[in-house]
N, C-alpha and C positions, 0 to 999 in steps of 0.2 A: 140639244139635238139640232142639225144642220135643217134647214131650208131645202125645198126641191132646187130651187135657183142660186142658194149657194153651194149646192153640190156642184151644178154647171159651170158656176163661176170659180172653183177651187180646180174643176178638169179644165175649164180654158186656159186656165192662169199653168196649167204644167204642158201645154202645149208647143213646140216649137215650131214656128212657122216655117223655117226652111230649113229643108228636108237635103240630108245630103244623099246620093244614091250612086250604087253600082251595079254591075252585072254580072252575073255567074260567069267563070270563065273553066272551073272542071266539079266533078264533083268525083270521090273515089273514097267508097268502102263510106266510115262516118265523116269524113270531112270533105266538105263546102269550101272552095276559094271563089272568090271574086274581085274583080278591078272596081276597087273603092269597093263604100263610100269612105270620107274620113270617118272613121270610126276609133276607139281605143280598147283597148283588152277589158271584156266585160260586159260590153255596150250591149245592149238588146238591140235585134233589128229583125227587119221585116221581110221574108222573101216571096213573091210576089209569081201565085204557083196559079194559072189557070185553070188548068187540066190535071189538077189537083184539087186540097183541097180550099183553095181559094189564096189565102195567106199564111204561112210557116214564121212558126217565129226561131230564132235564130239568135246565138251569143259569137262576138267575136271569142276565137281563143287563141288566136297568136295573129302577129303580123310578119309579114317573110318580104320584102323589097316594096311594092307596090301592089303587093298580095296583101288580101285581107281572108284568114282562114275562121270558118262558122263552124257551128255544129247547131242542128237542130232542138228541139224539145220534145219533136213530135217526129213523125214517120217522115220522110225526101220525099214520098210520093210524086208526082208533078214536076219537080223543081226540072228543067233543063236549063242548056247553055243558051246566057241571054236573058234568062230569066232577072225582074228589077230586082236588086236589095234597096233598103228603106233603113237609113239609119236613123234610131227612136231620139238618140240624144241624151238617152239614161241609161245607167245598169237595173239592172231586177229588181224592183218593190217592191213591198204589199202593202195592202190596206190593212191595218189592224184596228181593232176598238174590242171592246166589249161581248160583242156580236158574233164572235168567233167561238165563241163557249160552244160543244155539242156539234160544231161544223168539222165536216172533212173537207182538205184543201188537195189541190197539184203540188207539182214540183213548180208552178209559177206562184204558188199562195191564190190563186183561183180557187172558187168553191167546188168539189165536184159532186157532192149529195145531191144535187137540183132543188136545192132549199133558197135558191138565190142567190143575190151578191151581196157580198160584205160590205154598203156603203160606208164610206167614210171618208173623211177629207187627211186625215193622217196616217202618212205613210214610212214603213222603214225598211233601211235598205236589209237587202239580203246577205249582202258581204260586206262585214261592218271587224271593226279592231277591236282585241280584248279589251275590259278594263284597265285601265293603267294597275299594275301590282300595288303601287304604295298606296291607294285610294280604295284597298280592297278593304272589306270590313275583316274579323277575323273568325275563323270559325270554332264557335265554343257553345251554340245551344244544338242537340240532338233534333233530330227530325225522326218520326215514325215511319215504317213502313207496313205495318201490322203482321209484319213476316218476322216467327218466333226466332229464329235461326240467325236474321240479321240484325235485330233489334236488342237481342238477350246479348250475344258475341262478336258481333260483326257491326257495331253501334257508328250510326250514318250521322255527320251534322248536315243542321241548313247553308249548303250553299257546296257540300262536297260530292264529288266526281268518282265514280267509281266500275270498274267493267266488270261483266257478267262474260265470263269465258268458257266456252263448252263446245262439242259439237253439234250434229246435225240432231238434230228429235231427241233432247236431254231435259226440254221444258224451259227454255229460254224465253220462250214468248208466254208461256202461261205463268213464270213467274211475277215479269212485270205485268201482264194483267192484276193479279193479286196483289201486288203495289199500287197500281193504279187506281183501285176499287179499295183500298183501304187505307190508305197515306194520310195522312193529317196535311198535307201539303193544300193550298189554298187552289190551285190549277193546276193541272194535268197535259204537257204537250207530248205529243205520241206520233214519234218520227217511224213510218215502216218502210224502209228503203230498201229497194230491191227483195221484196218480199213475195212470194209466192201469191198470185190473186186469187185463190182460191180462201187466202188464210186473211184473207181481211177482214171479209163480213164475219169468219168464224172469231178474229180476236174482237171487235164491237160486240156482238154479240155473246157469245161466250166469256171469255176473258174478261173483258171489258164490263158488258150489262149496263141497264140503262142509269144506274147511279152511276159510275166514274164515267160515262159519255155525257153527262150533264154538264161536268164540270173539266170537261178535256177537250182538247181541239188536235186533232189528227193530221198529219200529213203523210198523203199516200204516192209511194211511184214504185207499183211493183215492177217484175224484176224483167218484165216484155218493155219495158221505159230506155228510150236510148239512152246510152251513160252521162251524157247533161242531162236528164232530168234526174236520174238517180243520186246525180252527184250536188245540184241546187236543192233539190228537199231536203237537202239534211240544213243547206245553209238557212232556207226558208224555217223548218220548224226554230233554228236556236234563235232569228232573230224573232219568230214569235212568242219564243219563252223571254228575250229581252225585253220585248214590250210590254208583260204582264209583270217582269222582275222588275219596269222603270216605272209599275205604278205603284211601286211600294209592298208586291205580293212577293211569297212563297212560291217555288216554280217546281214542279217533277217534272224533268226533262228525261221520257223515257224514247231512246233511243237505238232500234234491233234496225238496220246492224252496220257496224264499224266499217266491218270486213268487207260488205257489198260497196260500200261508200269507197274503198279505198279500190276496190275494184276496177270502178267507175271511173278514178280520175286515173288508176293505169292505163285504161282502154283510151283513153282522151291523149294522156302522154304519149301514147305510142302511135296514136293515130297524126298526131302533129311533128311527129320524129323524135321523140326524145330518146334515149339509149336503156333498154333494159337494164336496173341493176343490178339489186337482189334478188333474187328470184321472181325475175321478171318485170318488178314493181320500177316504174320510173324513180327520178331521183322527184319528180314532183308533188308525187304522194307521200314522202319523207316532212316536204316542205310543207303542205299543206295540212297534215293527221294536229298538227299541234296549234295553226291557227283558228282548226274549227273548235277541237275539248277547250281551246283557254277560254271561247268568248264563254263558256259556263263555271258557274263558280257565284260569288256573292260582290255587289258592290255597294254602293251607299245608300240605295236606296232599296233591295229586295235583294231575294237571292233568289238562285238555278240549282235545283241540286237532278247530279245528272247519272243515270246509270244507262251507261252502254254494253250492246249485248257484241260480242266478236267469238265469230263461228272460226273457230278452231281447224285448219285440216287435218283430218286423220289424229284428231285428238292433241295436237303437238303445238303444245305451248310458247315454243320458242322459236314460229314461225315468222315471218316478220314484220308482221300485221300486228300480231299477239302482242310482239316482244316489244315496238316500237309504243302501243298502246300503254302497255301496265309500265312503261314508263314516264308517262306523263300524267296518268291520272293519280289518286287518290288512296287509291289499292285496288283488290283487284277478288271478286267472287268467283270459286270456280266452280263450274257442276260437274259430276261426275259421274260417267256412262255406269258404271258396276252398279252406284246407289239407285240411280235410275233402273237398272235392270231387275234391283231387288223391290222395286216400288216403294222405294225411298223419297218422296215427295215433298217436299220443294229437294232437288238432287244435290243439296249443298255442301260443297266437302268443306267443314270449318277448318281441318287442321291446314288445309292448302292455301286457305283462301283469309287475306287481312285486309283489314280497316285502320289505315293508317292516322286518320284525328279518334279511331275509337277510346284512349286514353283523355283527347282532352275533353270530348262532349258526354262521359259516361263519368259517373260519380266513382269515389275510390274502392268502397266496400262491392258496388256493381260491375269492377273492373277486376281484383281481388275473383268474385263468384266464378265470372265469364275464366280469369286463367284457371280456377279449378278445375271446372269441366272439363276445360282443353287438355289438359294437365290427364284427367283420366281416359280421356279421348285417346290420346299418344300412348300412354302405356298399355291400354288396350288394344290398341292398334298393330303396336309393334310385339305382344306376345297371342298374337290372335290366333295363329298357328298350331303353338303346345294348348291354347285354350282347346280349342276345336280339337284335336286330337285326342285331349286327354291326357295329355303329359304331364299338365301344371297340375300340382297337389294343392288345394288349400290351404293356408297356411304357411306356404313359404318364404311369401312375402305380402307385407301389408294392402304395401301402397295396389299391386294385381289384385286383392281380394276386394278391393274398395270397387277399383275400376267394373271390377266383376258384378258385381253387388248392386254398380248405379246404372248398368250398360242399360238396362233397358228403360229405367226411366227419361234417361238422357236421349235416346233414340224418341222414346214417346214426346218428348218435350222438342225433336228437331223435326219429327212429324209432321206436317199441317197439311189440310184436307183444301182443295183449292177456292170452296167457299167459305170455307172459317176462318175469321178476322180475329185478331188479341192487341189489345192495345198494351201500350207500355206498360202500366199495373201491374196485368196479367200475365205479361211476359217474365217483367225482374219478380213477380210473386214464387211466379212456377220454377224462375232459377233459384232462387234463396231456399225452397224446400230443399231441390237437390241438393244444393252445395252447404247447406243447413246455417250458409249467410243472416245475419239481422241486418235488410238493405232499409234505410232511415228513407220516411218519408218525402225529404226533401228529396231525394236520389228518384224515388219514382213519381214524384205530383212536377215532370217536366214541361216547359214551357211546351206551348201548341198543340197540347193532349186534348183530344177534342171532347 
C-alpha cells in the first residue's frame, strides 16, 4: 500500500511542465474548435470556462488545417470565443486497483457515489488494442450464469461474448441483474450507457442488491451525458474489466447498451462532418463497433466474458446496429416481446437465439439433452395452431404427442422468478429429468461452481 508522499510523488512524476495552449475560435451545436494547442486525436484537454463552471474537460476528435475540433464531457456552459484550451499531454486514464469493488465511476473512470477517490498509482488507458488473436487462450471451461434457460441450452464459456437482443421494456436489464447477482464469475463490471437516470439506482438496488454490488464496479453516463461521455464509458468500464482480467481474474462484463453507444459515436460523426451511411450511422461506427467487443474475450492471464444488451427498433433484428453486432460476437440471445407479454420470465426465445462455443464448453450427453428439448420446442412450435384449435388428434404422430406431453415441464424449467438463483447441478438435474438424459457426473461438478 502506497505512501501519502508517494501518491504525490507518482502525480508529479505524470505532470507536464509545459503546457501547450489555444483558444476557442467557434463553437456550433456539440463541437468546439480552437487555434491550437498541439494536440493529437484523443488527447484530453482543458477548457478554461469562467463564467461557467470553472474548467471543461474536453477530448480532441479530429484535426481540420490548424483547426483543432473538442467535444466536451460535460455541459459548454461558459465556454466563449477566446476562451484558454489547456493541452493535458495524455489521452483518458484511470486509476484502477482493488478499490473499485462496490464503486460507481463517470464516463472519465472518476467516482461519482461520494465514497471518494480511487487512490492509486496505477493507471490504464481507456482506448487500449485487442489482444493479439494468436496469444488468446481457448475457450473450453463453461461459466455459470444461474439463468436456467442459458446455462441448461444456451451454455456460456469463460471468456465468450455474447448480445442480449430485444426491444424497449422486454427485461434486458433485469436479466443481466440476475446474472450479475448469480454468476460464479470472480467480478462484475456493469457498463449503463445512455441509460435512463431514473433506472440506475433501481438496477443497484433492485437488480443488482447489495451482494452483486459488493463484488461489481459500475459505470454510469446516462442518457442527458453528451455523446463523448456516453461513448468513453463503454471504453472506460472494458479497460476496467481489463484490469481485473490482468490480474489473473474471471471478468462479467455486463454491458446495456450497444445501441446507445453506437448512437453516440453517430452523433460525434456527424457532428465532425462525416457522411451518413446506413441509415444514418457514420462510416465511423462501422469502424469502431468491432474495436470495442474485441478488447473482451480471454487472454493469458484472465478472461472477459461479455454480454451485451442492443435495443432493437421496432423489434427489427436486422437493423444495422443489430446486424453489424451478432456478427462479431459469439452468438446472439433474443427476448421476445409475445413471451414477455404472456409473463414468460426471463423472455428468452431459445429456438431464435444460439451459443455458438455451447458444443465445446458443454459435455456431450448435456449437449444431446439441450437439442432434445429444442427438438420439442420446434415441433411444438410449429404445430401450435392445430394444437390450440383442436385439430391435432392424439396419436398421430409420436414425436407432437411427446412435444405435447413435455410443453409444460419445459416451460416450468425455462421459467425463473427474478430472485431465484440455480446453479449448474440444478440446472443439467432438471434438464436430464425432462429429457430422461443420464448426465455423468463429471458433465455437471464443472470447473468454477461455486
Amino acid at each position: 500500500m502506497e505512501t501519502v508522499i508517494e501518491k504525490y510523488l507518482h502525480a508529479a512524476e505524470r505532470i507536464d511542465p509545459i503546457k501547450c495552449v489555444g483558444h476557442i475560435s467557434k463553437v456550433q451545436g456539440l463541437l468546439i474548435e480552437s487555434r491550437g494547442p498541439t494536440a493529437i486525436i484523443g488527447e484530453v484537454c482543458r477548457i478554461e470556462a469562467p463564467k461557467g463552471p470553472g474548467l471543461i474537460q474536453a477530448e480532441v476528435v479530429g484535426l481540420r488545417d490548424e483547426t483543432v475540433q473538442l467535444m466536451a464531457y460535460q455541459e459548454t456552459t461558459g465556454i466563449e470565443v477566446g476562451s484558454r484550451v489547456v493541452a493535458s499531454g495524455s489521452c483518458l486514464e484511470i486509476a484502477v486497483s482493488e478499490k473499485l469493488l462496490g464503486r460507481v465511476l463517470d464516463a472519465q473512470g472518476r467516482p461519482s457515489d461520494g465514497k471518494g477517490d480511487i487512490e492509486s498509482s496505477l493507471h490504464y488507458p481507456a482506448m487500449a488494442s485487442a489482444p493479439d488473436p494468436l496469444k488468446r487462450r481457448r475457450i473450453t471451461e463453461r461459466i455459470s450464469t444461474g439463468v436456467r434457460a442459458i446455462d441448461g441450452i444456451l451454455a456460456v464459456g469463460r471468456g465468450q461474448r455474447l448480445g442480449i437482443f430485444a426491444g424497449s421494456g422486454v427485461g434486458k436489464s433485469t436479466l443481466l441483474g440476475m446474472i450479475a447477482r448469480n454468476t460464479n464469475a470472480d467480478v462484475n463490471v456493469v457498463a449503463l450507457i445512455g441509460e435512463r437516470g431514473r433506472e440506475v439506482n433501481d438496477f443497484i438496488e433492485n437488480d443488482l442488491g447489495k451482494e452483486g454490488l459488493a463484488r461489481s464496479v459500475l459505470i454510469v453516463t446516462p442518457s442527458n451525458s453528451p455523446p463523448l461521455s456516453r461513448l468513453r464509458g463503454a471504453y472506460v468500464a472494458t479497460a476496467v474489466a481489463e484490469y481485473f482480467r490482468d490480474q489473473g481474474q474471471d471478468v462479467m462484463l455486463l454491458f446495456d447498451s450497444v445501441t446507445r453507444f453506437a448512437r453516440a459515436q453517430r452523433e460525434i460523426g456527424l457532428a465532425v462532418g462525416e457522411p451518413p451511411a446506413t441509415r444514418g450511422y457514420t462510416p465511423s461506427m462501422f469502424d469502431t463497433m468491432p474495436k470495442l467487443l474485441e478488447r473482451c474475450g480471454s487472454s493469458e492471464k484472465g478472461t472477459i466474458t461479455g454480454f451485451y444488451t442492443i435495443l432493437v427498433d421496432g423489434d427489427d433484428l436486422d437493423e444495422p446496429v443489430a446486424d453489424t453486432v451478432r456478427g462479431i460476437l459469439d452468438g446472439h440471445i433474443v427476448l421476445s416481446r409475445s413471451l414477455a407479454q404472456a409473463y414468460h420470465y426471463p423472455a428468452i426465445d431459445v429456438l431464435a437465439s444460439v451459443s455458438r462455443l455451447a458444443p465445446v464448453v458443454s459435455g456431450p450427453v448435456t449437449n444431446k439433452a439441450a437439442g432434445y428439448l429444442r427438438r420439442l420446442m420446434a415441433v411444438y412450435t410449429e404445430n401450435e395452431d392445430l394444437i390450440n384449435v383442436g385439430a391435432y388428434h392424439t396419436g398421430s404422430n409420436t414425436t407432437i404427442d411427446e412435444a405435447i406431453a413435455k410443453h409444460g415441464a419445459i416451460d416450468e424449467f425455462l421459467i425463473q422468478g427474478v430472485g431465484e438463483k440455480s446453479t449448474i447441478q440444478e440446472t443439467l438435474t432438471a434438464m436430464a429429468a425432462i429429457s430422461g438424459a443420464e448426465i455423468p457426473a463429471e458433465e455437471m461438478n464443472l470447473p468454477l461452481e461455486s
